[in-house]
C-alpha positions, 0 to 999 in steps of 0.5 A, spaced: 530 489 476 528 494 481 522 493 485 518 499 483 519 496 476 516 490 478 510 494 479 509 497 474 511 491 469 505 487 473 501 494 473 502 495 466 501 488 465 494 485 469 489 491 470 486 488 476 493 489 479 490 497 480 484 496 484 485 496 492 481 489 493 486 485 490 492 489 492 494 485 498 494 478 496 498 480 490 504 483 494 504 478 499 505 473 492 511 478 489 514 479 496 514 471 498 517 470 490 522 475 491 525 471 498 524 464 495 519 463 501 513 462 496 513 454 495 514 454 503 508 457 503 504 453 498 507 447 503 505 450 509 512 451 512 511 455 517 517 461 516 521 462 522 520 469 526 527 472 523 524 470 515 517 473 518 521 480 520 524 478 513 517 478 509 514 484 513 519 489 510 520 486 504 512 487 503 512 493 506 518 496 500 513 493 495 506 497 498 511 503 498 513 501 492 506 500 489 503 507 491 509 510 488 508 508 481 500 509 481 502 516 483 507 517 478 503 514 473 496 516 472 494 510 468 496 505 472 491 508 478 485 503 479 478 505 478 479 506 486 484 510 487 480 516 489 476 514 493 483 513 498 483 518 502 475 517 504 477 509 506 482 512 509 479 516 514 473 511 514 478 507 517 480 512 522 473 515 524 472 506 526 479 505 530 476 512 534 480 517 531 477 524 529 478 524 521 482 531 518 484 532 525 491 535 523 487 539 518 482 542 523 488 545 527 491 547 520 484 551 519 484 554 525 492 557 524 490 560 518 484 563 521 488 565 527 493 569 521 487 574 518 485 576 525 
């Protein structure tokens, strides 16, 4: 079973699946057990750096993942997902960085054209 499909079985499944607040540690879950490095987890076996670099991609496929399939299928979007470009840029505006930047030069390009 791909992992898009795993996704979208879990999301169909467990509705608390679809908010953002459980979505990490969810993830993390599925990926450890894709890698069969959850009993080491549960354990307190540290992994390896190589198995660290092997988690981290593997849970990154499976947040793209995540991501495609709320954007696919609309029914399966927790109650939060609209307010994701918001937290977004929350979190850009608290690491320094001016929010919509990019869209502010885009603005001014368009304004640039009538004139």
């Amino acid at each position: 079973m791909t992992i898009y499909n795993k996704i979208k079985q879990k999301l169909e499944n467990f509705p608390d699946f679809r908010e953002r607040r459980f979505r990490r540690n969810r993830l993390a879950t599925l990926a450890l057990r894709d890698l069969e490095y959850e009993q080491k987890f549960i354990d307190g076996i540290p992994l390896t750096l190589e198995q660290l670099a092997e988690f981290a991609s593997k849970y990154d496929s499976y947040r793209h993942e995540y991501d495609a399939v709320q954007k696919d299928y609309l029914n399966l979007q927790g109650s939060d997902y609209a307010d994701g470009k918001i937290l977004a840029q929350e979190k850009q505006i608290e690491f320094g960085y001016e929010a919509n930047y990019h869209q502010d030069v885009k603005t001014l390009k368009d304004y640039s054209k009538i004139n």
